[in-house]
N, C-alpha and C positions, 0 to 999 in steps of 0.2 A: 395448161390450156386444155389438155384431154381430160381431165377432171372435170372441168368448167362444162365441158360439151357433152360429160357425159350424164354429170346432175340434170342439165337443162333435158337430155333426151328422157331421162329418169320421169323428172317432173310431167312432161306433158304426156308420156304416157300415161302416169297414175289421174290424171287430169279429164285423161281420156275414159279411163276405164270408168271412172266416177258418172261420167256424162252417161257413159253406155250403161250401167247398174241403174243410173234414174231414169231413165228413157224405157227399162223395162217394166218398171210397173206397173198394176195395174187400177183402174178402182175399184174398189171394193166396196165401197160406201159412199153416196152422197146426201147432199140436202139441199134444202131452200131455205134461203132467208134476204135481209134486204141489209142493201147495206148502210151504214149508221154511220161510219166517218171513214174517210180519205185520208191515209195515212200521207200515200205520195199518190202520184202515178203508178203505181207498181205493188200498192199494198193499201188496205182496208180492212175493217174491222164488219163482221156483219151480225147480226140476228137473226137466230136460226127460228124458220117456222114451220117446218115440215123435213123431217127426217126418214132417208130410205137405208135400212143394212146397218147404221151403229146410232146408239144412242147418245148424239151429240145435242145440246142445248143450250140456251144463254149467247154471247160474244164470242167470235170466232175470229180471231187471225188467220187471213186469207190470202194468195199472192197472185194478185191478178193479171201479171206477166204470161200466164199462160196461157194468156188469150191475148196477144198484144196487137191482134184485129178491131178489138173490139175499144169502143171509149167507154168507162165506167163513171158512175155520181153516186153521189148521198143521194137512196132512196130507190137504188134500182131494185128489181128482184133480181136476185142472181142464182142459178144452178151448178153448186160447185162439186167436182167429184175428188176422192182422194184415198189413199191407202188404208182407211181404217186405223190407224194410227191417229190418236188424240193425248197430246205432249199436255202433259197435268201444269200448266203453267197458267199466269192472270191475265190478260186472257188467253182462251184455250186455245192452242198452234195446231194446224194440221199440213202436212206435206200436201198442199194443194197440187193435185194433176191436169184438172179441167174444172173451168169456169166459163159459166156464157150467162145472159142474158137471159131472162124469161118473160111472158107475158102476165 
């Protein structure tokens, strides 16, 4: 039983710490683009059209949970910021930090 309780304390602290190492980051890089398809509520694909800080272009996997103020569609502009980090994958991943809405 003490084993059982003490994985479980184990687990949510390492749980914890995770939260708190993403919560620090910061952005380092954003862009514009619009978004092109609705994966769910919670993830889209966008087309980048103006880049600030890294040279990101083409399709971008996005997560739009971090903004979950906000309602998103095919064809919005969006403003997303993120760690500079771009995962060489089809389409391109980025650890999205902040997304909103643009004019």
């Amino acid at each position: 039983m003490n084993k059982k309780i003490s994985l479980i304390i184990t687990f949510l602290l390492c749980c914890g710490l995770l939260i708190t190492c993403n919560s620090n980051r910061k952005v380092e890089a954003t862009f514009i683009g619009v978004i092109e398809e609705m994966i769910n509520d919670r993830e889209a694909f966008v087309y980048v059209t103006k880049t600030e800080g890294s040279p990101v272009y083409g399709i971008i996997h996005i997560n739009l949970a971090k903004n979950p103020d906000e309602t998103f569609q095919v064809g919005d502009k969006v403003k997303v910021g993120y760690d500079g980090t771009v995962q060489d994958t089809a389409p391109l991943t980025i650890t999205t930090l902040t997304v909103e809405l643009v004019e």
